[in-house]
C-alpha positions in Angstrom: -43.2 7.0 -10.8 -42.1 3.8 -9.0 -40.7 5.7 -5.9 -44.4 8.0 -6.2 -45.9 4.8 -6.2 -43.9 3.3 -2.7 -44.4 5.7 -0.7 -47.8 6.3 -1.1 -48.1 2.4 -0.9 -46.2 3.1 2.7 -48.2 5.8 3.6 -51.5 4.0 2.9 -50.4 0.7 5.0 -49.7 3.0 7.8 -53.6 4.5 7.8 -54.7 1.3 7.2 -52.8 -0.2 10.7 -53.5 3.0 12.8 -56.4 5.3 11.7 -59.8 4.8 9.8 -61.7 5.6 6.6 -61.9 9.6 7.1 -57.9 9.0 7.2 -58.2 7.5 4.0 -60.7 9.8 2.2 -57.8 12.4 3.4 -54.9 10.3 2.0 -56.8 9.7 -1.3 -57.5 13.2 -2.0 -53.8 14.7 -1.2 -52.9 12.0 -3.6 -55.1 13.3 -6.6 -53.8 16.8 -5.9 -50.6 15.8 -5.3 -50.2 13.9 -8.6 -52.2 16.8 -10.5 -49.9 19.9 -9.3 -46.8 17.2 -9.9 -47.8 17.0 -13.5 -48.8 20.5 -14.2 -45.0 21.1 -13.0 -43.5 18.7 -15.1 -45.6 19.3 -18.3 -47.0 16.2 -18.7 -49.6 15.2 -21.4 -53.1 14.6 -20.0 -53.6 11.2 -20.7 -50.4 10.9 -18.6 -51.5 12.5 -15.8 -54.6 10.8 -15.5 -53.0 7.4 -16.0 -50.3 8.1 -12.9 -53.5 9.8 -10.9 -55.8 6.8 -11.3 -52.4 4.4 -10.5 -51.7 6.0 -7.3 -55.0 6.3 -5.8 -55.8 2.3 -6.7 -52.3 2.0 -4.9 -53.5 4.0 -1.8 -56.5 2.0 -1.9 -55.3 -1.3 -2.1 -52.1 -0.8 0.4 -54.9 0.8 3.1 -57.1 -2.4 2.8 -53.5 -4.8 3.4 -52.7 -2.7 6.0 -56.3 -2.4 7.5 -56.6 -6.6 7.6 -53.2 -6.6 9.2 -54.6 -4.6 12.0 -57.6 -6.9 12.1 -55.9 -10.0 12.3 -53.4 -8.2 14.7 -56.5 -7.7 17.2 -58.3 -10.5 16.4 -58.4 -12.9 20.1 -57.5 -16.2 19.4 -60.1 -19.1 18.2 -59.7 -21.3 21.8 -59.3 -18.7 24.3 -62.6 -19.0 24.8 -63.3 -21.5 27.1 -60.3 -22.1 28.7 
C-alpha cells in the first residue's frame, strides 16, 4: 500500500507541474480502477478495497494541488519587477 500510495503521489505532482484538471480527472479515474481490479485480484474484503480506493485518490488529489502551486509559484513574476 505505501509504495501504491508513492507513486501515485509522484504521478499526481507531475500533472500537477505540467498538465491541467482534464489530466487530473484522467489520473483520478485510472486510480479508482486501478485500485478496484488490484483488489478483485488479491481477494480483498470490501471495506478494504474501499478504504485503499478512497486513500489513493485523496493522495492523487492532494499531491496534484502541491504540485499545481509549485508550478504557480514557479511562474509567478517577481513582486518589484514591475517598475524597474
Amino acid at each position: 500500500m505505501l509504495l501504491a500510495i508513492v507513486g501515485v503521489a509522484g504521478v499526481a505532482l507531475i500533472i500537477g507541474l505540467t498538465l491541467r484538471a482534464p489530466a487530473l480527472i484522467v489520473a483520478t479515474l485510472v486510480v479508482i480502477v486501478g485500485s478496484i481490479v488490484t483488489s478483485s485480484f488479491f481477494h480483498l474484503s470490501v471495506q478494504t478495497s474501499i478504504r485503499s480506493t478512497l486513500y489513493l485518490v485523496v493522495v492523487t488529489q492532494i499531491a496534484y494541488l502541491v504540485g499545481l502551486a509549485i508550478a504557480v509559484l514557479r511562474h509567478r513574476p517577481g513582486r518589484y519587477r514591475r517598475g524597474r
